[in-house]
C-alpha positions as CSV (number, residue, x, y, z in Angstrom):
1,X,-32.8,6.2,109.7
2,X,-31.5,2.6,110.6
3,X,-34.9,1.3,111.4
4,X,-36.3,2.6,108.7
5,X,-33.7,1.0,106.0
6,X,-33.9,-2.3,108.2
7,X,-37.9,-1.9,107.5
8,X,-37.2,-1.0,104.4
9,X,-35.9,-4.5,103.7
10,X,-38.1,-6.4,105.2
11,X,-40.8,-5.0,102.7
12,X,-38.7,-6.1,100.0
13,X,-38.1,-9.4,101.8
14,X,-41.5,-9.9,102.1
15,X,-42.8,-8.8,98.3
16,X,-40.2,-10.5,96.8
17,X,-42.5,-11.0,93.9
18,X,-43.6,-7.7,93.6
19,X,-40.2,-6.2,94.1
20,X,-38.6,-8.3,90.8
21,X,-41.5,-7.1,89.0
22,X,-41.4,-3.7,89.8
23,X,-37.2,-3.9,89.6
24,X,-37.6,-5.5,86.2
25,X,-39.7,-3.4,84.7
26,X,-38.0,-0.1,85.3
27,X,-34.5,-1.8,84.0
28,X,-36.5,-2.6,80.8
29,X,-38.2,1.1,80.8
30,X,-35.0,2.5,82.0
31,X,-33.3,0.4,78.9
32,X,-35.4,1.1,75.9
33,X,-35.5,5.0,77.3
34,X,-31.5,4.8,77.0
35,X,-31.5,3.0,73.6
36,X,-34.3,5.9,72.4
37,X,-33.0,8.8,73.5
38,X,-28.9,7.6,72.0
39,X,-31.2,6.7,68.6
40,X,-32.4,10.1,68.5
41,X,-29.0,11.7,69.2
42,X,-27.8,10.0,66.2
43,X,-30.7,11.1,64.6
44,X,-30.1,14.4,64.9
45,X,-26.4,14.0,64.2
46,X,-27.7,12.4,61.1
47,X,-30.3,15.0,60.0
48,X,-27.5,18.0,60.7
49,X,-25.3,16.7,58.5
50,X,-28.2,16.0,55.9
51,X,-28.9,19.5,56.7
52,X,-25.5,20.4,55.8
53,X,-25.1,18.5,52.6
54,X,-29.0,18.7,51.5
55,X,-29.0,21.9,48.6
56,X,-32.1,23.4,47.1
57,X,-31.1,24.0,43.4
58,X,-33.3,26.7,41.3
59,X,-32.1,26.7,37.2
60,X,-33.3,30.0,35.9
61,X,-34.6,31.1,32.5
62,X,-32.0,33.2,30.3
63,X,-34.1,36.3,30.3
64,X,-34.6,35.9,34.5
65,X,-33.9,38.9,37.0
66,X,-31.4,36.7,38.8
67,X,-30.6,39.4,41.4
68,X,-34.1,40.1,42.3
69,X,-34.7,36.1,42.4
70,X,-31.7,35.8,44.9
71,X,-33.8,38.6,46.8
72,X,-36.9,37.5,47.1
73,X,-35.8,33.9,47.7
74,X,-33.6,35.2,50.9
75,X,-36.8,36.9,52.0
76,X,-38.2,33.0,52.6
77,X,-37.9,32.2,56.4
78,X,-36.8,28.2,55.6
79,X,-33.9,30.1,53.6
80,X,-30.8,30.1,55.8
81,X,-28.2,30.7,53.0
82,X,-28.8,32.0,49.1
83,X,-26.3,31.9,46.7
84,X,-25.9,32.7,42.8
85,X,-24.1,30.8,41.0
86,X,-23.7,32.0,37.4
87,X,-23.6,29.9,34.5
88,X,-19.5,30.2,34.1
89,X,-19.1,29.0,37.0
90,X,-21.0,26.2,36.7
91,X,-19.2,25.4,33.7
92,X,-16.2,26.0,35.9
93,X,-17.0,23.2,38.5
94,X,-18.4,21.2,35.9
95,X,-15.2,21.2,33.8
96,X,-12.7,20.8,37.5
97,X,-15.1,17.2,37.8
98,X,-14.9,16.6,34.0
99,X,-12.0,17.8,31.6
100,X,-13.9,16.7,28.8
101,X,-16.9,19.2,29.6
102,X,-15.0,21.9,28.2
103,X,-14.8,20.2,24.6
104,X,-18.5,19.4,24.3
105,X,-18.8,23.3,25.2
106,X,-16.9,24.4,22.4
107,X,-19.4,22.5,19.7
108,X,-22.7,23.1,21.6
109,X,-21.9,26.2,24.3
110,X,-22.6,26.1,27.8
111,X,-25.6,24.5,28.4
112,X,-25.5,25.2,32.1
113,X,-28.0,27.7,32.9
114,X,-27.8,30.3,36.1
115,X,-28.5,28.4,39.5
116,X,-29.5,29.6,42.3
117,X,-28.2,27.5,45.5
118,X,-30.5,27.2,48.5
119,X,-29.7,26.1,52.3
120,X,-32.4,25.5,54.2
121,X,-32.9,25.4,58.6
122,X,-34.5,22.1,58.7
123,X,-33.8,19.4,55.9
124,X,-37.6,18.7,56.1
125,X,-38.1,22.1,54.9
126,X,-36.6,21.4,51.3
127,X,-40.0,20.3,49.8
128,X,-41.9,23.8,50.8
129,X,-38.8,25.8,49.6
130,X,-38.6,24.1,47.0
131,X,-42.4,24.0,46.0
132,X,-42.0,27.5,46.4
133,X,-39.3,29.0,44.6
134,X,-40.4,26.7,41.8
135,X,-43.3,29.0,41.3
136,X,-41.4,32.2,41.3
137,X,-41.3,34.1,37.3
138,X,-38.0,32.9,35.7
139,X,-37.5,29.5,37.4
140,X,-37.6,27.0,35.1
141,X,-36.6,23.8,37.0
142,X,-35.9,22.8,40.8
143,X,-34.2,20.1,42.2
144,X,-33.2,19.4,46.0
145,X,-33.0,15.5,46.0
146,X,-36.2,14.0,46.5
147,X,-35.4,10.5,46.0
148,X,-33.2,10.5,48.8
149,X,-34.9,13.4,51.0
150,X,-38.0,12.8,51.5
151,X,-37.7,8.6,52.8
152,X,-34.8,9.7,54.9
153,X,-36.9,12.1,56.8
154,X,-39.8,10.0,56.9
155,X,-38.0,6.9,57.9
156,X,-36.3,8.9,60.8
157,X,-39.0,10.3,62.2
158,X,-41.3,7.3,62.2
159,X,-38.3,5.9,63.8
160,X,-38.4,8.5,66.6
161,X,-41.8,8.4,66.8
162,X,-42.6,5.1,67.5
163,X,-39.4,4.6,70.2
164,X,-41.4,7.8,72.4
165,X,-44.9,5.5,72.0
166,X,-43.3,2.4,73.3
167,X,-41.0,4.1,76.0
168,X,-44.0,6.1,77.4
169,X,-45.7,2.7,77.7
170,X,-43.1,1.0,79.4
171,X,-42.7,4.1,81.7
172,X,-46.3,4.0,82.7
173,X,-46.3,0.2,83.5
174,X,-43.3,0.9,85.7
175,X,-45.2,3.4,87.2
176,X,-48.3,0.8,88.4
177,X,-45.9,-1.7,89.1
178,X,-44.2,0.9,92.0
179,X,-47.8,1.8,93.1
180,X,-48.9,-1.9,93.3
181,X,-45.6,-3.1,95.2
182,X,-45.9,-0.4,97.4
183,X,-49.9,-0.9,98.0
184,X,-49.1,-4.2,98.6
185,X,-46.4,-4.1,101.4
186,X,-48.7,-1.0,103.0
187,X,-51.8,-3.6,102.9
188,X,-49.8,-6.6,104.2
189,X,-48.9,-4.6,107.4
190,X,-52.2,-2.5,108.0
191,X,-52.3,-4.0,111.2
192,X,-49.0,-2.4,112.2
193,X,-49.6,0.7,110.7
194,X,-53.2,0.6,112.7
195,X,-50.8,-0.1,116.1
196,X,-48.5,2.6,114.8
197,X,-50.7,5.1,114.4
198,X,-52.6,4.7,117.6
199,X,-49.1,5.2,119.3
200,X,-48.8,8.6,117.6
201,X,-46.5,7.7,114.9
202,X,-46.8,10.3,111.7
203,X,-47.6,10.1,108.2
204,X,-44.0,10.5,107.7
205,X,-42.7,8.2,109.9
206,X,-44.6,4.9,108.7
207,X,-44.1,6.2,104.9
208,X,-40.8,6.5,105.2
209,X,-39.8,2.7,104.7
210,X,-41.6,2.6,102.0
211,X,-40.3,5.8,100.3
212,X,-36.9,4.3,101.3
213,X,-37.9,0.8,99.6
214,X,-39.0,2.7,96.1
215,X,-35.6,4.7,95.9
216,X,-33.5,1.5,96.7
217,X,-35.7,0.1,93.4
218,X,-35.0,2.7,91.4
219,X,-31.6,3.0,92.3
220,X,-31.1,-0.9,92.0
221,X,-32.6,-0.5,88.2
222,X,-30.9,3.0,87.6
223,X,-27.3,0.9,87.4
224,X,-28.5,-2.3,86.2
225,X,-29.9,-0.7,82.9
226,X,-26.6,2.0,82.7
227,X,-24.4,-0.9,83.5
228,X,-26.3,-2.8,80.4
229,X,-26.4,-0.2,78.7
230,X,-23.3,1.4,77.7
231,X,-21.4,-1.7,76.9
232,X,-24.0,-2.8,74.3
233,X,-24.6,0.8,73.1
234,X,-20.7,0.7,72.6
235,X,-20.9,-2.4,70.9
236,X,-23.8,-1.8,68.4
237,X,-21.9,1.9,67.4
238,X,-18.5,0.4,66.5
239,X,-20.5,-2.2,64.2
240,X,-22.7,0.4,62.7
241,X,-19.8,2.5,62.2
242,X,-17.8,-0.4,60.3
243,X,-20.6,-1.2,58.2
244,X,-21.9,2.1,57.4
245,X,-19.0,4.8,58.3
246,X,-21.0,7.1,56.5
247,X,-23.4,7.7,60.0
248,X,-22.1,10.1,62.3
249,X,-22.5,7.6,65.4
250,X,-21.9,8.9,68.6
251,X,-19.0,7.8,70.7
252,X,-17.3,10.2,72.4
253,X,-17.3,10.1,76.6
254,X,-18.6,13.6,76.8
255,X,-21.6,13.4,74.8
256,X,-22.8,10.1,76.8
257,X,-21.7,10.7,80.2
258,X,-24.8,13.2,80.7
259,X,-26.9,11.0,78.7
260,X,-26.7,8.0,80.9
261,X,-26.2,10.2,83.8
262,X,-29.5,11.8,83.1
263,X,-31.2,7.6,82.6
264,X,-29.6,6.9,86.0
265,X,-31.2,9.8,87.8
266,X,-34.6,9.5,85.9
267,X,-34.5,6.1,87.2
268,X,-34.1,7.3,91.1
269,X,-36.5,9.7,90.7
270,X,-39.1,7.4,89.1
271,X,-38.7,5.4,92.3
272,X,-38.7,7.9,94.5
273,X,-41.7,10.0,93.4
274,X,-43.4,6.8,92.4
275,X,-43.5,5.3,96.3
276,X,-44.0,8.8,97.1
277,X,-47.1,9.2,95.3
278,X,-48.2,5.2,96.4
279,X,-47.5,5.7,100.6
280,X,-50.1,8.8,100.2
281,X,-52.6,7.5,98.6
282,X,-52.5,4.3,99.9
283,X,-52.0,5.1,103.4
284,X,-55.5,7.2,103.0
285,X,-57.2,3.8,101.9
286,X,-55.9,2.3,105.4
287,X,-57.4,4.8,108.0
């Protein structure tokens, strides 16, 4: 196993060029992947608690069946909670928020009309719930927040989106750059591989430098990009969370830890399967 690190080396030595560029690359990959994937925890964290705030309101007619409304709007698969909330108890809330409510009440009546309160799985699922109790008989009006709603989700999914587009172009450059390095170090000593395999040596044997020089890469960008990582992540989260405390940011050790864990072994297995895939295709080019 000695020789084979010692070879292992060498090829590196040798392709310094192609080494940086391959060892660059997959920091960068292996960076944007870790910025992505902690954008799209907070994402989440976001959207739940949008979830958990977002309400689907229904105001029903006087002369509505509000029973068989809060029925046949639980029968709705978005629908994870139905409430009904009569119209006292509207003027309840409205009058623990307002003192004053109560007064106007006693010249005009309660103007608050039977609501039925809606909770839906997804927050994206507001607008079909919505769109479809709205045309149940004895709904008159239905409100879940659109002006905030609908550009939140948009925004965070475009958001999402396009980080996955640009990661999986990173990763795929990484990819080539491992197949080229490793094509290149096989092709600089065809020669010896020719001598090698004349002796008797195996596929395994004369690949294994090679496999050995791809997981030292990957390794090598594995803790460069965690090491970068986490200390800017950290950074950028405590600023977010002083300018806009609202955002649930994540900061806690044992919601990263497997995170960046699971970046650092992506990165060693990129390596490793990359030169894996390289010494056995390329090695076929040679004989």
């Amino acid at each position: 196993m000695s020789y084979h690190f010692r070879q292992a080396l060498l090829a590196m030595r040798g392709n310094v060029t192609a080494t940086l560029a391959t060892l660059v690359t997959m920091t960068l990959t292996l960076l944007m992947l870790g910025f992505v994937l902690l954008l799209t925890l907070n994402v989440n964290r976001t959207l739940s608690q949008l979830e958990s705030q977002v309400e689907v309101a229904a105001f029903l007619t006087p002369g509505a069946q509000d029973n068989v409304l809060l029925a046949q709007v639980r029968q709705l698969p978005q629908v994870r909670e139905a409430t009904l909330v009569t119209s006292e108890q509207v003027l309840q809330e409205m009058t623990q928020d307002s003192p004053y409510t109560r007064d106007a009440v006693a010249l005009v009546g309660n103007p608050f009309p039977d609501t039925l309160r809606l909770r839906v799985g997804r927050v994206e699922d507001s607008r079909v719930v919505a769109q479809a109790v709205s045309q149940l008989p004895g709904v008159e009006d239905v409100e879940y927040g659109a002006d905030y709603v609908d550009p939140t989700v948009r925004t965070l999914t475009a958001v999402r989106g396009a980080g996955y587009v640009l990661v999986g172009l990173l990763f795929l450059g990484t990819l080539f750059n491992i197949l080229n390095a490793v094509r290149v170090a096989m092709y600089a000593r065809r020669d010896e591989i020719s001598v090698m395999r004349l002796l008797g040596a195996t596929r395994g044997f004369i690949r294994m430098p090679h496999v050995i020089e791809g997981l030292l890469v990957g390794t090598l960008a594995a803790a460069l990009a965690v090491s970068l990582l986490t200390p800017a992540y950290l950074a950028l989260a405590g600023r977010v969370q002083q300018l806009a405390p609202v955002f649930p940011v994540a900061r806690d050790l044992d919601t990263l830890l497997p995170l960046l864990g699971g970046v650092a072994v992506l990165g060693i297995l990129t390596g490793l399967l990359g030169s894996l895939f390289a010494t056995r295709r390329y090695l076929r080019e040679l004989e």
